[in-house]
N, C-alpha and C positions, 0 to 999 in steps of 0.2 A: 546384631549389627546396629550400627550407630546412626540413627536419622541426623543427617544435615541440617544446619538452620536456613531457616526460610526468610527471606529478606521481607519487608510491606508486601508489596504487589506479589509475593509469592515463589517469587524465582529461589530455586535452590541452586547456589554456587557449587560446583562440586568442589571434594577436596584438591584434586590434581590441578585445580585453576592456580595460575601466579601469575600478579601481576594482570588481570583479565586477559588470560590466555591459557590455552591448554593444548597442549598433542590429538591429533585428530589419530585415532584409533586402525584406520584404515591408509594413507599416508604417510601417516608420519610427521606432515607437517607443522608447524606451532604456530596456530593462528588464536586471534581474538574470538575473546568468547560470541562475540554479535555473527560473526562466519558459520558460527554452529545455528543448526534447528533445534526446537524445543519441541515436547509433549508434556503433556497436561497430566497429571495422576494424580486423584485423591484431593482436588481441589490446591495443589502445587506444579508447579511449571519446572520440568528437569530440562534442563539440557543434553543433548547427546551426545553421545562421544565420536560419533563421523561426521566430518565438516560436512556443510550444504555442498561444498564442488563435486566432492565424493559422492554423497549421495544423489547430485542433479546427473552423475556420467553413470550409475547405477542403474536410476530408473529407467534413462536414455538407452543402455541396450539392453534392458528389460524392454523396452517395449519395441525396439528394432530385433528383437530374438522373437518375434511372437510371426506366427503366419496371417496373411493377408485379411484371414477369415478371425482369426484371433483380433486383429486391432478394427474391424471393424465392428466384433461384438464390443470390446470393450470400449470404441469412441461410443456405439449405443449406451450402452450403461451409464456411460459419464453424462451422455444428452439428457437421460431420464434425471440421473440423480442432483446434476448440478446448473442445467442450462432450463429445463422444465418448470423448476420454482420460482425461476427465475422471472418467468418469462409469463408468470401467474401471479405475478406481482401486480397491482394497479397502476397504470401507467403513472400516475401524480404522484407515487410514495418510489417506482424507480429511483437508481442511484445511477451513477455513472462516473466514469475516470476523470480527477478534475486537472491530471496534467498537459489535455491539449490548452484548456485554458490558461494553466500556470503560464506556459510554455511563451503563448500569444503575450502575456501582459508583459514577463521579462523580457523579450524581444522590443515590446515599447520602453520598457524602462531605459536596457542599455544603448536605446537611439537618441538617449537625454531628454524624455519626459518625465515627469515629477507622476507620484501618486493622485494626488492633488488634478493635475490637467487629464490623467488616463480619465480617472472619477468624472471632471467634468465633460468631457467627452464623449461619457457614455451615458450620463446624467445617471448616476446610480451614485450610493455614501462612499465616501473614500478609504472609510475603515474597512469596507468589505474588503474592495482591493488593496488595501496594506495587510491583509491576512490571506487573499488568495496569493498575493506574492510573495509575500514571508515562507508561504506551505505549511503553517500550524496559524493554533488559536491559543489564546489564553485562557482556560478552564480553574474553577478552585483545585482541582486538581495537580495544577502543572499545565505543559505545554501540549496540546493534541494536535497531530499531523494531518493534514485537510489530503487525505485519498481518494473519497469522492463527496460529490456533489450530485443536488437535487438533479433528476433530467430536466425538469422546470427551470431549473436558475440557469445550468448550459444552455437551454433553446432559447432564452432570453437574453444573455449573451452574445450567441450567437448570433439574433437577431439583430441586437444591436451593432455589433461588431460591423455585422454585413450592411447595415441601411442605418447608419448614426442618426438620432436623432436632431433634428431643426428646434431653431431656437423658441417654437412656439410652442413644444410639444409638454 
């Protein structure tokens, strides 16, 4: 059988893609390649052949098919494996979701304030906030999506959000 080429970053196109899209395997339907979920093999990124909708209403009565005793061993399981290390992290190296912040600064933007007046109003560089509003960063790499942030930089945010600072500070 004939390996696929692998794009830079790894991803292998399948052959049935046109036009980046393809037939979801279970449906039917012809969505873009991004609707589909990927997995990882042998240091390449395949994509699958059941779109995410398929497979998000799959998992869904998989786990409304389980008895009461069944979904409470498996939320334990999830606690240990995913919320546990989590949660043994040091609170200074924590991460956290940075879209309530996004959320706040757009809200000030489309009330007709500049980048510029949000910055000095919270007396922090303006550049930060042109990139948490934007929602990426520029990297040598290309463009990176700002998902989370420090829990440090939100509590100080937050602080300031809630008690702006005075002009002496």
């Amino acid at each position: 059988m004939k390996r696929l080429p692998a794009r830079e970053d790894g991803l292998v196109i399948p052959a049935t893609a046109i036009l980046g899209r393809k037939n979801c395997t279970k449906c039917g339907a012809w969505r873009y390649l991004h609707e589909f979920n990927t997995h990882k093999k042998h240091g390449r990124v395949y994509i699958k052949s059941v779109c995410a909708v398929c497979e998000r209403t799959r998992r869904k009565k998989w786990y409304q098919d389980k008895t009461p005793n069944g979904k409470k061993e498996y939320n334990r399981e999830h606690y240990i494996k995913y919320v546990q290390p989590r949660l043994a992290i040091p609170e200074g190296d924590r991460r956290v979701d940075a879209w309530p912040l996004r959320r706040w600064l757009i809200k000030q933007a489309r009330s007709g304030k500049s980048v510029n007046e949000i910055a000095f109003e919270l007396d922090v560089d303006h550049r930060h906030i042109r990139e948490l509003l934007l929602g990426y960063h520029e990297t040598n790499c290309g463009l990176q999506p700002i998902k989370t942030i420090p829990a440090k930089v939100m509590a100080f945010y937050a602080s300031r959000i809630a008690n702006p600072p005075e002009d002496g500070e």
